[in-house]
PyMOL Python script that loads the backbone (N, CA, C, O; Angstrom):
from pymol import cmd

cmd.read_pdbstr("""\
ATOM      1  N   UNK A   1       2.796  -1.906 -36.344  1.00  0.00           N
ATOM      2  CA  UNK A   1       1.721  -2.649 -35.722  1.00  0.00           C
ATOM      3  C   UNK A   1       0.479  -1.765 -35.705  1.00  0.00           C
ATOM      4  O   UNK A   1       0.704  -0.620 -35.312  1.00  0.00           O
ATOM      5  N   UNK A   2      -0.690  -2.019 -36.018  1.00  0.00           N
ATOM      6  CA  UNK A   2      -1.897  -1.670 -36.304  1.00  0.00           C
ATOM      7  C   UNK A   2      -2.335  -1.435 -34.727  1.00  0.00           C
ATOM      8  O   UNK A   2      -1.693  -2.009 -33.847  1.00  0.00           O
ATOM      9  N   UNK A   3      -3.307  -0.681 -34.438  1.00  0.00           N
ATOM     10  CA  UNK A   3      -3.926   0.056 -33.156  1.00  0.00           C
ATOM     11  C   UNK A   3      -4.533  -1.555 -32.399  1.00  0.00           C
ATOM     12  O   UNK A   3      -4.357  -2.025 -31.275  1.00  0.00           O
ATOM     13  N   UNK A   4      -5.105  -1.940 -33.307  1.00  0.00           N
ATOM     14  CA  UNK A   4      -6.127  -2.987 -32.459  1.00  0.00           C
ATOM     15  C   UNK A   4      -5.103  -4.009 -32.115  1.00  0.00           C
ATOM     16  O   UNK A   4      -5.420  -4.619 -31.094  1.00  0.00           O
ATOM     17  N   UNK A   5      -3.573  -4.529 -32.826  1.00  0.00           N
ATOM     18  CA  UNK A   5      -3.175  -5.311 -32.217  1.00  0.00           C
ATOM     19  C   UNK A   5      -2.398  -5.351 -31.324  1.00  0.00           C
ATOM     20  O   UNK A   5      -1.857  -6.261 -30.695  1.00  0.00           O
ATOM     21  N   UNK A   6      -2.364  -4.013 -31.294  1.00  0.00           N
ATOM     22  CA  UNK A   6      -1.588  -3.313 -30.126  1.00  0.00           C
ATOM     23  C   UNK A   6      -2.599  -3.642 -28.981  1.00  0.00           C
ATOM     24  O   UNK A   6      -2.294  -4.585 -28.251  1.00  0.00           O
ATOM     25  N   UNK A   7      -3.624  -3.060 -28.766  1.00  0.00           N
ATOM     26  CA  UNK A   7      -4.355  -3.510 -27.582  1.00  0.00           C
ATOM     27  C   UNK A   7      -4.861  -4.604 -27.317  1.00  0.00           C
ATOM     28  O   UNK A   7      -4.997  -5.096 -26.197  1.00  0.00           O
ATOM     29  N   UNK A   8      -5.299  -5.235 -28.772  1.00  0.00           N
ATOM     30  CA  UNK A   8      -5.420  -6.897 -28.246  1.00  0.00           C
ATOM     31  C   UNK A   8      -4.172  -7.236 -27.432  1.00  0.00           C
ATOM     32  O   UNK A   8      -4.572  -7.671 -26.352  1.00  0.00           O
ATOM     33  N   UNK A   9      -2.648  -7.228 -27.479  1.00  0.00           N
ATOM     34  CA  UNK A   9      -1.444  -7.359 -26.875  1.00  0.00           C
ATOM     35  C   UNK A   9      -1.412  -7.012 -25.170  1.00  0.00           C
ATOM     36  O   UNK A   9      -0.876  -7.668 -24.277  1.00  0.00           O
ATOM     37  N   UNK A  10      -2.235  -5.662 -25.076  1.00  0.00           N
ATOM     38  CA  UNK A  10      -1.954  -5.539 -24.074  1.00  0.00           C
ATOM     39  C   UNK A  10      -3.105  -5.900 -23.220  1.00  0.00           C
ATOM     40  O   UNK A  10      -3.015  -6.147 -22.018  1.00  0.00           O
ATOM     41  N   UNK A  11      -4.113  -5.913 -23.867  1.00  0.00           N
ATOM     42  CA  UNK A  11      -5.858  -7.074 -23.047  1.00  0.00           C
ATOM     43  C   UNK A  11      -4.791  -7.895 -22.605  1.00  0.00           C
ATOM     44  O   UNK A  11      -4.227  -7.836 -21.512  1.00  0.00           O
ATOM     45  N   UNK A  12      -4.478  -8.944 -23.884  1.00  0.00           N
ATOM     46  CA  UNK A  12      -4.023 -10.172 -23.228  1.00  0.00           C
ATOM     47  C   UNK A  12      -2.739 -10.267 -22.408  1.00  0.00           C
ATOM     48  O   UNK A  12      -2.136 -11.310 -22.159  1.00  0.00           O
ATOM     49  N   UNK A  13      -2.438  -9.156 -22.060  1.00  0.00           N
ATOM     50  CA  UNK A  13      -1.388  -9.000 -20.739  1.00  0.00           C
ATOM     51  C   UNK A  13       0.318  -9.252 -21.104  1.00  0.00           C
ATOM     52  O   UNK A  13       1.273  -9.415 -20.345  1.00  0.00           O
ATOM     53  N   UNK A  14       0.222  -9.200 -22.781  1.00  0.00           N
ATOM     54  CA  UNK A  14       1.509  -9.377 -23.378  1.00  0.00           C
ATOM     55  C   UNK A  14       2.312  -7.908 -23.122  1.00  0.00           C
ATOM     56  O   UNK A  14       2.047  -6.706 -23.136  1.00  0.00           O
ATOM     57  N   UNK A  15       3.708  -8.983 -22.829  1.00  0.00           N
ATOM     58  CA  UNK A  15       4.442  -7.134 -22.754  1.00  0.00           C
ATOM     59  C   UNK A  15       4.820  -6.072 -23.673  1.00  0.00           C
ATOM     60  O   UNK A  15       5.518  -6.370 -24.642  1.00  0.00           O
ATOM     61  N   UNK A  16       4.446  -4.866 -23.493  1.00  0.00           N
ATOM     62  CA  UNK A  16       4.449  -4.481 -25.001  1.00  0.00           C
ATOM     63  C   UNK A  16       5.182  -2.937 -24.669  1.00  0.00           C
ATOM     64  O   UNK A  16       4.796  -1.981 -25.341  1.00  0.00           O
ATOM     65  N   UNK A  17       6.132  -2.751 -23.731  1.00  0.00           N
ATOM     66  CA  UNK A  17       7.300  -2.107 -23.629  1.00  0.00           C
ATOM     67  C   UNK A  17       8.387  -1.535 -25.291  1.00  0.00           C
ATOM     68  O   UNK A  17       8.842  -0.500 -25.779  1.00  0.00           O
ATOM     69  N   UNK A  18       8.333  -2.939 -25.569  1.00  0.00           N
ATOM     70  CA  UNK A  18       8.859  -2.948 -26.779  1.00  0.00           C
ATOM     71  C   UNK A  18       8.735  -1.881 -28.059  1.00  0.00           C
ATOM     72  O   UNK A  18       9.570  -1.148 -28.589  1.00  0.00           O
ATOM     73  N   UNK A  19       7.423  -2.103 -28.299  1.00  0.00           N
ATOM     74  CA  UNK A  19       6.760  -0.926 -28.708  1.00  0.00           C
ATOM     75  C   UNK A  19       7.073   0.233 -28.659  1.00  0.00           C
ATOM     76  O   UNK A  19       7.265   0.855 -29.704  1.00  0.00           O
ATOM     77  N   UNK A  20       7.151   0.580 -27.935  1.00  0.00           N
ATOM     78  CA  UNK A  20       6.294   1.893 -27.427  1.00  0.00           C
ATOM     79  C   UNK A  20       8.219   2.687 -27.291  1.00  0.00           C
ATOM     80  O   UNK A  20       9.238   2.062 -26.999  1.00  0.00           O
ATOM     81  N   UNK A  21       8.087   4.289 -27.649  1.00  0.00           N
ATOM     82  CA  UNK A  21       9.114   5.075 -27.552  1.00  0.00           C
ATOM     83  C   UNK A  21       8.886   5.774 -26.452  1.00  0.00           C
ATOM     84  O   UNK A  21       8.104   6.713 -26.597  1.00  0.00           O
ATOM     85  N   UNK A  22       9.496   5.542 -24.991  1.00  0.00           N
ATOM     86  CA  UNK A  22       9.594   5.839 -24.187  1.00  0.00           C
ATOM     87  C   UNK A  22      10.547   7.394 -23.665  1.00  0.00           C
ATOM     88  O   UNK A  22      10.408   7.889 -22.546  1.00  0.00           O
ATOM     89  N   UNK A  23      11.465   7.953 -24.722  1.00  0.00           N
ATOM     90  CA  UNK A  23      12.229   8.536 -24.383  1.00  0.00           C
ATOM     91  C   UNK A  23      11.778  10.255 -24.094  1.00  0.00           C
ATOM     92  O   UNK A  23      12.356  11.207 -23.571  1.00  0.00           O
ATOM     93  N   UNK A  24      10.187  10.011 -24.861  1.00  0.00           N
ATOM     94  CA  UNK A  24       9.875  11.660 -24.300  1.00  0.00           C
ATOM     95  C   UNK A  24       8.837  11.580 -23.822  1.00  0.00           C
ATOM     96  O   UNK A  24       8.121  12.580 -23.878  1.00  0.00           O
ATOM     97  N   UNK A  25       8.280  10.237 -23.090  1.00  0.00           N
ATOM     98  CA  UNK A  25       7.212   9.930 -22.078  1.00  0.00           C
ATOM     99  C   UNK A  25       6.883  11.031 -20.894  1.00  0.00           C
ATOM    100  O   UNK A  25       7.945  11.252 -20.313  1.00  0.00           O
ATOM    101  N   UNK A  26       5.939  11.712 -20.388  1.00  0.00           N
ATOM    102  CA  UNK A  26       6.216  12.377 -19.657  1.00  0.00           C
ATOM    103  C   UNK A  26       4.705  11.729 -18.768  1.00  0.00           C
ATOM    104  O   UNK A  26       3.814  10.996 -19.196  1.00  0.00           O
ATOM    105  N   UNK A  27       4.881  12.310 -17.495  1.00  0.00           N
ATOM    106  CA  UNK A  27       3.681  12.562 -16.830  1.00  0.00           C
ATOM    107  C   UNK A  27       3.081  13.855 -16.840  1.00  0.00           C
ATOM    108  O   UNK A  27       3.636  14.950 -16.936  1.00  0.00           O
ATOM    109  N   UNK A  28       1.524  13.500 -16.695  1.00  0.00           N
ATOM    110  CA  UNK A  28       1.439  14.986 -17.198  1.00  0.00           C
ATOM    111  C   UNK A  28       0.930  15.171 -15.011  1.00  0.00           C
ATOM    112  O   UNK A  28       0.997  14.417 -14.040  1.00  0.00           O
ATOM    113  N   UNK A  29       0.562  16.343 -15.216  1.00  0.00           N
ATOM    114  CA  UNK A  29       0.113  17.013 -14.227  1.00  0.00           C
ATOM    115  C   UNK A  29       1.724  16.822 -13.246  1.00  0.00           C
ATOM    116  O   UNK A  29       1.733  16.939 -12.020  1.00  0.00           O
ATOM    117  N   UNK A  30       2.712  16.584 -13.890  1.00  0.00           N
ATOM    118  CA  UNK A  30       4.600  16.400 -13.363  1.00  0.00           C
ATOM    119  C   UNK A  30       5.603  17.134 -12.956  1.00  0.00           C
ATOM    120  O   UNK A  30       6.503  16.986 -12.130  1.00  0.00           O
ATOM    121  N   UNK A  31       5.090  18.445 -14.131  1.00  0.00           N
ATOM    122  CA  UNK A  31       6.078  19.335 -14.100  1.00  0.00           C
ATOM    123  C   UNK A  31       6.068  20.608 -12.075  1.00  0.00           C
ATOM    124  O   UNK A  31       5.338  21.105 -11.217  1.00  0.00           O
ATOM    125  N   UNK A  32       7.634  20.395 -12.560  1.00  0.00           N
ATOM    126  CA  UNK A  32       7.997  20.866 -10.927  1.00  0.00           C
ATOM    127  C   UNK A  32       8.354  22.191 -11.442  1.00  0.00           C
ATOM    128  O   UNK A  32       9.076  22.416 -12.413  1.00  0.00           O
ATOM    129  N   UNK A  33       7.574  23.328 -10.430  1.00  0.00           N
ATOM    130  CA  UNK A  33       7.914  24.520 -10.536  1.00  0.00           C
ATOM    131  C   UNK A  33       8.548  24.962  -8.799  1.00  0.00           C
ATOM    132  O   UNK A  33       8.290  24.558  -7.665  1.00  0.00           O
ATOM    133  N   UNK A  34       9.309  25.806  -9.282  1.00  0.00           N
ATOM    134  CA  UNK A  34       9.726  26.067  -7.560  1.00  0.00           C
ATOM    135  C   UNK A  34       8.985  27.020  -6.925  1.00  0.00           C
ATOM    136  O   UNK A  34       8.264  27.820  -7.521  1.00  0.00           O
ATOM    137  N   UNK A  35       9.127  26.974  -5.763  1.00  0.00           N
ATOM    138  CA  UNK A  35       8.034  28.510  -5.265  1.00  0.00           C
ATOM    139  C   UNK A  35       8.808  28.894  -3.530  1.00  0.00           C
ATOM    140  O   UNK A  35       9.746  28.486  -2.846  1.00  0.00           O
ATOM    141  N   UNK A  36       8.501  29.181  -3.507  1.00  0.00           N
ATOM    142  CA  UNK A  36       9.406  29.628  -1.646  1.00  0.00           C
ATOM    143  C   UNK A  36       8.374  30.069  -1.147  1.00  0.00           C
ATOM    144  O   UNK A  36       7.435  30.600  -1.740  1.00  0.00           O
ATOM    145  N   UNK A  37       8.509  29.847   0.127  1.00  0.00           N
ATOM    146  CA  UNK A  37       7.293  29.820   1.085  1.00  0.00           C
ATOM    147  C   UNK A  37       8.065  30.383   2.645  1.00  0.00           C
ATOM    148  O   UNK A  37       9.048  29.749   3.030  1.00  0.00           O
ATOM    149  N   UNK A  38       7.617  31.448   3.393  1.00  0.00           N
ATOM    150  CA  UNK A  38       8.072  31.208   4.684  1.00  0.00           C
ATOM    151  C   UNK A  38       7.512  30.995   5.694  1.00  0.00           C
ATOM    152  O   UNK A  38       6.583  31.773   5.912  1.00  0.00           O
ATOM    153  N   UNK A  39       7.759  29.930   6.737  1.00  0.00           N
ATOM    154  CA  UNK A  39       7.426  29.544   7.709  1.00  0.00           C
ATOM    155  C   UNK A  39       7.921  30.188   9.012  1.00  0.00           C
ATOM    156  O   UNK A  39       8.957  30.851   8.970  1.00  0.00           O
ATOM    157  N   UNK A  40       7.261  30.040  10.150  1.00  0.00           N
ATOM    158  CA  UNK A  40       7.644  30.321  11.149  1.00  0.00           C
ATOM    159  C   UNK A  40       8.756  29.432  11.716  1.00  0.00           C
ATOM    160  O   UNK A  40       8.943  28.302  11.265  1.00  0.00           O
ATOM    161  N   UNK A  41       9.767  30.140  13.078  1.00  0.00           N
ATOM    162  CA  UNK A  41      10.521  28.961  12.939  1.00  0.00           C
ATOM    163  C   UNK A  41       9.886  27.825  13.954  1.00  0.00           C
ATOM    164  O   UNK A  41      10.335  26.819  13.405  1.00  0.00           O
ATOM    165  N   UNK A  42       9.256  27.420  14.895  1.00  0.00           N
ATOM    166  CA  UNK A  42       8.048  26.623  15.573  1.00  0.00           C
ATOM    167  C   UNK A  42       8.172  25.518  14.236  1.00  0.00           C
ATOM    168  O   UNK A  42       8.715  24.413  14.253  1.00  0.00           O
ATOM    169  N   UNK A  43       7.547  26.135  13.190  1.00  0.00           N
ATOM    170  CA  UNK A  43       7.153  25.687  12.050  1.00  0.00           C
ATOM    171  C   UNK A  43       8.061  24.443  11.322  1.00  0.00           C
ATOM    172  O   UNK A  43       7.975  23.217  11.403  1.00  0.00           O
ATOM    173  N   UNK A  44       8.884  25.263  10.645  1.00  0.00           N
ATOM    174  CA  UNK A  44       9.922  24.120  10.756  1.00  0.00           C
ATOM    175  C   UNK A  44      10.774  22.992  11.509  1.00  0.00           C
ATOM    176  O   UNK A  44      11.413  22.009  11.132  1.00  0.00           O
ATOM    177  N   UNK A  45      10.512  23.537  12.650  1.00  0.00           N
ATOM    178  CA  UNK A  45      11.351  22.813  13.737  1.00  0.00           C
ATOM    179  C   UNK A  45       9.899  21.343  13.689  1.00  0.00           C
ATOM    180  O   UNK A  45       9.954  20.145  13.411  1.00  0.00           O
ATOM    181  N   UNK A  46       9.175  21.932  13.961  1.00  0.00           N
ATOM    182  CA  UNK A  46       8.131  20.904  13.801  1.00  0.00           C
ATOM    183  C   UNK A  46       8.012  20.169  12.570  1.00  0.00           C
ATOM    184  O   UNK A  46       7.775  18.984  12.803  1.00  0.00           O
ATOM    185  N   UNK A  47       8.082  20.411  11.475  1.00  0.00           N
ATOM    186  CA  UNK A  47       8.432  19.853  10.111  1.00  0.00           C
ATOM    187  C   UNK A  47       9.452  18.523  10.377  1.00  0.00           C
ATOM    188  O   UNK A  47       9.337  17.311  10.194  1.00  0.00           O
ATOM    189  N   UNK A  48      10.635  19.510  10.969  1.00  0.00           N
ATOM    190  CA  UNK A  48      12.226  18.690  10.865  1.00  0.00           C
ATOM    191  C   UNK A  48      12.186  17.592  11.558  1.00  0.00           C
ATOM    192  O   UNK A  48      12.827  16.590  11.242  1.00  0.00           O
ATOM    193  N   UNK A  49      11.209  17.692  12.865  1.00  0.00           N
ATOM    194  CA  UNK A  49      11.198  16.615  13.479  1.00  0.00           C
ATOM    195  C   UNK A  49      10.432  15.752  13.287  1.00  0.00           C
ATOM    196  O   UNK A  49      10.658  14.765  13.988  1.00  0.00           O
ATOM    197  N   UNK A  50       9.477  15.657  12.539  1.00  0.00           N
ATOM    198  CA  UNK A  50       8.525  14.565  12.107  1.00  0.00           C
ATOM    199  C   UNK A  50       9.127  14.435  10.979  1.00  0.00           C
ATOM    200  O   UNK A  50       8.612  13.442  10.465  1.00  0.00           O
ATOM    201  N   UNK A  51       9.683  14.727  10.490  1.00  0.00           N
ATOM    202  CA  UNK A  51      10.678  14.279   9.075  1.00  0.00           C
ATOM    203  C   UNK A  51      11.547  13.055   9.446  1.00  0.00           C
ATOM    204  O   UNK A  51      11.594  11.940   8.926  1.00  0.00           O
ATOM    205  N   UNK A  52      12.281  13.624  10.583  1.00  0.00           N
ATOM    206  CA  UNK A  52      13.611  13.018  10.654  1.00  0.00           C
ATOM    207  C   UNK A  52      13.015  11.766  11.528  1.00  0.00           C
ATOM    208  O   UNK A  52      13.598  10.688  11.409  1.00  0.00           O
ATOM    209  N   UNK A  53      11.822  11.859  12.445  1.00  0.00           N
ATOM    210  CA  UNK A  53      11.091  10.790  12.912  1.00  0.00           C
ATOM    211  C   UNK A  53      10.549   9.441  11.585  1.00  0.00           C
ATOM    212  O   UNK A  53      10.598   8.224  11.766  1.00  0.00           O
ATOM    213  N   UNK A  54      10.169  10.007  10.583  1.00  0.00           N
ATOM    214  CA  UNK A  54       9.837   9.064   9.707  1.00  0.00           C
ATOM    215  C   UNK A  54      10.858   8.594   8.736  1.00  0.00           C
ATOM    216  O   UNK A  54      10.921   7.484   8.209  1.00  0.00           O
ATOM    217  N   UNK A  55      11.715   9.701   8.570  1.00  0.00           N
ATOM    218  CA  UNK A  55      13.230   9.136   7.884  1.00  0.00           C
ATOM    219  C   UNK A  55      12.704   9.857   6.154  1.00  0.00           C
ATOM    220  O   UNK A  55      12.758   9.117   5.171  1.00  0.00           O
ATOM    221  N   UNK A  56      12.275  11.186   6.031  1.00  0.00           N
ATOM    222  CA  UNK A  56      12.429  11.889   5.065  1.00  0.00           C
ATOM    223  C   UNK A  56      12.464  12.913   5.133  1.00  0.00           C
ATOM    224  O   UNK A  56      12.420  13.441   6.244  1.00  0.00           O
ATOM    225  N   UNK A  57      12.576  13.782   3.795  1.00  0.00           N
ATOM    226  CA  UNK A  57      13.657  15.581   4.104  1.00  0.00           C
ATOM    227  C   UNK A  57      12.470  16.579   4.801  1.00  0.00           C
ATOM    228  O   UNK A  57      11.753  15.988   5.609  1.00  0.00           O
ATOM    229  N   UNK A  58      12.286  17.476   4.669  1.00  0.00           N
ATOM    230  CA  UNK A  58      11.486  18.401   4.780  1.00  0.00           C
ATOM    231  C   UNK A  58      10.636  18.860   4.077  1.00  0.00           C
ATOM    232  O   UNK A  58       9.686  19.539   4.466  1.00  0.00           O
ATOM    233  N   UNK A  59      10.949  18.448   2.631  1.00  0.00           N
ATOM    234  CA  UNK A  59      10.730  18.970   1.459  1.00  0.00           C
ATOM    235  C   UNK A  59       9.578  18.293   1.143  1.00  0.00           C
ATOM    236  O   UNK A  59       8.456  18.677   0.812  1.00  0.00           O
ATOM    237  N   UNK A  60      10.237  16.841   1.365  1.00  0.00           N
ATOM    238  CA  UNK A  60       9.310  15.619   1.337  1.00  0.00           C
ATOM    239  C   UNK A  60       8.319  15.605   1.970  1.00  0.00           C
ATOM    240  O   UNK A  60       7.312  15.364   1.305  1.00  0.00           O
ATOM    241  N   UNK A  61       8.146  15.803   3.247  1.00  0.00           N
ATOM    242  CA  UNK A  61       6.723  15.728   4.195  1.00  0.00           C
ATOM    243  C   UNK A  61       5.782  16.726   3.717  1.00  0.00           C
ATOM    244  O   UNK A  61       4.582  16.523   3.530  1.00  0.00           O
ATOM    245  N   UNK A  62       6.641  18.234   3.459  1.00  0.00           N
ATOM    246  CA  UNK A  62       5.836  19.208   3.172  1.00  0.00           C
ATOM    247  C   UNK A  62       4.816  18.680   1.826  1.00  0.00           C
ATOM    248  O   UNK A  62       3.587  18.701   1.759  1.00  0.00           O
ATOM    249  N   UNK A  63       5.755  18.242   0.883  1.00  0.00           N
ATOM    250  CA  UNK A  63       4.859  18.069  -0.352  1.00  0.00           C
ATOM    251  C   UNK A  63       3.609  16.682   0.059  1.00  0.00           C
ATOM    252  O   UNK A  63       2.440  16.676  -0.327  1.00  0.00           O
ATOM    253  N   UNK A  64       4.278  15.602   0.928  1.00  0.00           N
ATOM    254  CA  UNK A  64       2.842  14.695   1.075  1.00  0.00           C
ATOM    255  C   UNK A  64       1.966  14.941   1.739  1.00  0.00           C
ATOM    256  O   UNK A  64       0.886  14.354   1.797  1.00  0.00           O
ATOM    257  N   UNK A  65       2.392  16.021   2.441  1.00  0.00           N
ATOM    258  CA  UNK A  65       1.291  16.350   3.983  1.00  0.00           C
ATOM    259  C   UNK A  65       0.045  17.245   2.911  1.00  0.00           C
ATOM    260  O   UNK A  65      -1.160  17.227   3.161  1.00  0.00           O
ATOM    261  N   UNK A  66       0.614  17.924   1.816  1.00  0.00           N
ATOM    262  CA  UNK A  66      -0.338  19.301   0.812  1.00  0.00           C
ATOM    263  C   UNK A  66      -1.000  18.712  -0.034  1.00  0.00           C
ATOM    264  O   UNK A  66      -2.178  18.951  -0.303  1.00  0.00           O
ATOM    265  N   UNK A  67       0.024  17.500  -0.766  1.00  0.00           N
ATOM    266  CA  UNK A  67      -1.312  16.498  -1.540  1.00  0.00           C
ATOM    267  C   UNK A  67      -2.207  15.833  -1.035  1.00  0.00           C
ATOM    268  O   UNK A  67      -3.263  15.755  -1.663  1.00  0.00           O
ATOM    269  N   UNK A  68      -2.059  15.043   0.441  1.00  0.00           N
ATOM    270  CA  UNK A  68      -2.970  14.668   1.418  1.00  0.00           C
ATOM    271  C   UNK A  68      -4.012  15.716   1.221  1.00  0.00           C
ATOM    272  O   UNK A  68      -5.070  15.253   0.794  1.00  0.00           O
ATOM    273  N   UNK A  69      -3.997  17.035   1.423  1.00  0.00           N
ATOM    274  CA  UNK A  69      -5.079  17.775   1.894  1.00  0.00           C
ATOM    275  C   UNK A  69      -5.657  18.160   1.009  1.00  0.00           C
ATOM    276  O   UNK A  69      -6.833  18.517   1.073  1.00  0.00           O
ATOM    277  N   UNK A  70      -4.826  18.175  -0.205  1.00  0.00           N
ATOM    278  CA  UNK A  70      -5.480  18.642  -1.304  1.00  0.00           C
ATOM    279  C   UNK A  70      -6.593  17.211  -1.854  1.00  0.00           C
ATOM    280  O   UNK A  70      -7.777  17.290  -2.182  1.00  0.00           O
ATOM    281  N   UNK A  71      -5.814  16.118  -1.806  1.00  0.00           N
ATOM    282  CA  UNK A  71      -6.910  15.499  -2.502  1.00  0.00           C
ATOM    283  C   UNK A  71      -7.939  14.972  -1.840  1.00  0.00           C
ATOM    284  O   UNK A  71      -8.774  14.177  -2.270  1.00  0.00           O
ATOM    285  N   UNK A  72      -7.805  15.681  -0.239  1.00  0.00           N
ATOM    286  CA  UNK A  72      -8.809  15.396   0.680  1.00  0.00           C
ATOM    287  C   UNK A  72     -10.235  16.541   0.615  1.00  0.00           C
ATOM    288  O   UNK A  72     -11.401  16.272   0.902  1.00  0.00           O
ATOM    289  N   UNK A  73      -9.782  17.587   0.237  1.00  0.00           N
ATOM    290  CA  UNK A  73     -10.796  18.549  -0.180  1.00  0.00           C
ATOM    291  C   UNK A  73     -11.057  18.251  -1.401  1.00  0.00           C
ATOM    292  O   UNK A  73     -12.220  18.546  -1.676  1.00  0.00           O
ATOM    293  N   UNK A  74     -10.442  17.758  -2.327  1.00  0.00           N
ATOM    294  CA  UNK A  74     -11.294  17.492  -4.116  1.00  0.00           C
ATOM    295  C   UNK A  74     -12.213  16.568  -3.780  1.00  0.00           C
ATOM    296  O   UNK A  74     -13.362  16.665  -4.211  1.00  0.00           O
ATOM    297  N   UNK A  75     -11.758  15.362  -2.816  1.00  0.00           N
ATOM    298  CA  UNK A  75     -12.041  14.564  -2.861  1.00  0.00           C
ATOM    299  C   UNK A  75     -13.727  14.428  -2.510  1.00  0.00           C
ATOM    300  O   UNK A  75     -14.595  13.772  -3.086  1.00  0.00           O
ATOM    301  N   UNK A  76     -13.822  15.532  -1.055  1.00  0.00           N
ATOM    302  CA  UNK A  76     -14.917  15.912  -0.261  1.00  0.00           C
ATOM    303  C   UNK A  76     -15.667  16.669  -1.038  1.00  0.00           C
ATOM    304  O   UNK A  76     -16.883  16.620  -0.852  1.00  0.00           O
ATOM    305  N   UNK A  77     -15.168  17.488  -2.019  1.00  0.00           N
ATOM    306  CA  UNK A  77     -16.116  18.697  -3.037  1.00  0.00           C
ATOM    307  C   UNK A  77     -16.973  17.649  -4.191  1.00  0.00           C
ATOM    308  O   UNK A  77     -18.081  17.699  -4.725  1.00  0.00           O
ATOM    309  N   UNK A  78     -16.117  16.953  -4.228  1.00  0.00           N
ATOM    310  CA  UNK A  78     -16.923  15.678  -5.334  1.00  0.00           C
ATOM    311  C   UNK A  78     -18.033  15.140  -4.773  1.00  0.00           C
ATOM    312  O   UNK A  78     -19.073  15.181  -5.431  1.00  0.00           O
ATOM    313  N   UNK A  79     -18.035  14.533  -3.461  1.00  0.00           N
ATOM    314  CA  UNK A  79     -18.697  13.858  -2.815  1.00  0.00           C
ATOM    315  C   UNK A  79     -20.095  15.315  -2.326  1.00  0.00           C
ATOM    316  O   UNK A  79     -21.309  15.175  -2.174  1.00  0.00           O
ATOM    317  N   UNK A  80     -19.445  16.268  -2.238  1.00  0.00           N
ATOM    318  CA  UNK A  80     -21.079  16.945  -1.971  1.00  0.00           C
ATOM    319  C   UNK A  80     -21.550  17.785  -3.227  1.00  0.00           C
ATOM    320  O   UNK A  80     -22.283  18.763  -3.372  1.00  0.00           O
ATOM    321  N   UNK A  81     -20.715  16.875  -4.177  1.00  0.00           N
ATOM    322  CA  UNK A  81     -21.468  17.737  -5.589  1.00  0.00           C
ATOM    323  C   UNK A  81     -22.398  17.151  -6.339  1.00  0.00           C
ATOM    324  O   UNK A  81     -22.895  17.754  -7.290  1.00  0.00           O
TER     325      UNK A  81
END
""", "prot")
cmd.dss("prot")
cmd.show_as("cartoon", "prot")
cmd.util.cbc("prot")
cmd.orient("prot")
């Protein structure tokens, strides 16, 4: 299939899954590196319990609470740039 009728396909909202080789699809900006961090214990205890208050791990809050802030400062550096 030629480029343009590929996107005419997908303008017109046709599904086009089909296509497409999905098996080494990646996201970019995805890749998970590990890193260790230490906290106080206050720290965690406070973590654990707003975790277990919302019904996810530790791991979990930590990482949404850092993208929150992070894309709250890109977000603010844009806006006074």
């Amino acid at each position: 299939m030629k480029t343009s009728e590929f996107d005419e396909k997908f303008d017109e909202g046709v599904d086009i899954l089909e296509h497409l080789d999905l098996s080494k699809a990646k996201r970019s900006m995805q890749e998970t590196k590990r890193v260790n961090v230490d906290f106080p214990a206050w720290m965690l205890d406070s973590l654990d319990r707003e975790a277990s208050r919302i019904g996810v791990t530790r791991q979990s809050i930590i990482k949404v609470w850092l993208a929150d802030k992070l894309e709250s400062i890109h977000f603010s550096a844009e806006k006074h740039s």
